[in-house]
C-alpha positions, 0 to 999 in steps of 0.5 A, spaced: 471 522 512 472 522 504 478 517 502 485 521 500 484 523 492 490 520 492 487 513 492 486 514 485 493 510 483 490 504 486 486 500 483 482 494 483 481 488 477 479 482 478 483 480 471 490 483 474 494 480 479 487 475 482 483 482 483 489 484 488 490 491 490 496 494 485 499 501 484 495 503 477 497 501 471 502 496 474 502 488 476 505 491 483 501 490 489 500 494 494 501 489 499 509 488 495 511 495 497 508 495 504 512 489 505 518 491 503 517 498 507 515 494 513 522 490 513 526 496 512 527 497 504 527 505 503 523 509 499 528 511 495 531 504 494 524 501 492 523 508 487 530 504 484 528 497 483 522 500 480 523 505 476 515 505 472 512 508 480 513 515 483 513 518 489 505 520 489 505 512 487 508 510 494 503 516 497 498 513 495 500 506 498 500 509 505 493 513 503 490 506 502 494 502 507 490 508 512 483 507 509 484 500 510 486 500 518 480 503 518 475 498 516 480 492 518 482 491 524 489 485 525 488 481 530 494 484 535 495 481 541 492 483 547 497 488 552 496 489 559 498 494 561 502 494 569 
């Protein structure tokens, strides 16, 4: 399977934010608007707070948080299922 082209808007420097993953051409980490969607924050409320980002930006996040649940796995707790 080839990587979402949209992945472009990610990149990766050692000299930028400790070599952590950020939306191009920012200091903004994958990880920060993941975090904010995950606790609730709106796409159209993170576009708000940062102006700098678009759409294809947080489209982007979603491709590479997908890429990366396919080569890492989260520890979850095991389900029985009844």
């Amino acid at each position: 399977m080839n990587m979402n082209p949209i992945i472009k808007h990610i990149s990766v420097n050692p000299n930028v934010c400790f070599g952590k993953p950020c939306i191009h051409g920012t200091r903004i980490w994958v990880s920060l608007i993941l975090d904010f969607l995950a606790n609730g924050t709106t796409i159209q409320e993170i576009l708000e707070e940062y102006p700098q980002l678009s759409m294809e930006d947080i489209y982007a996040v979603f491709a590479y948080g997908a890429e990366m649940s396919r080569q890492r796995y989260v520890e979850l707790p095991f389900e029985v299922v009844a």
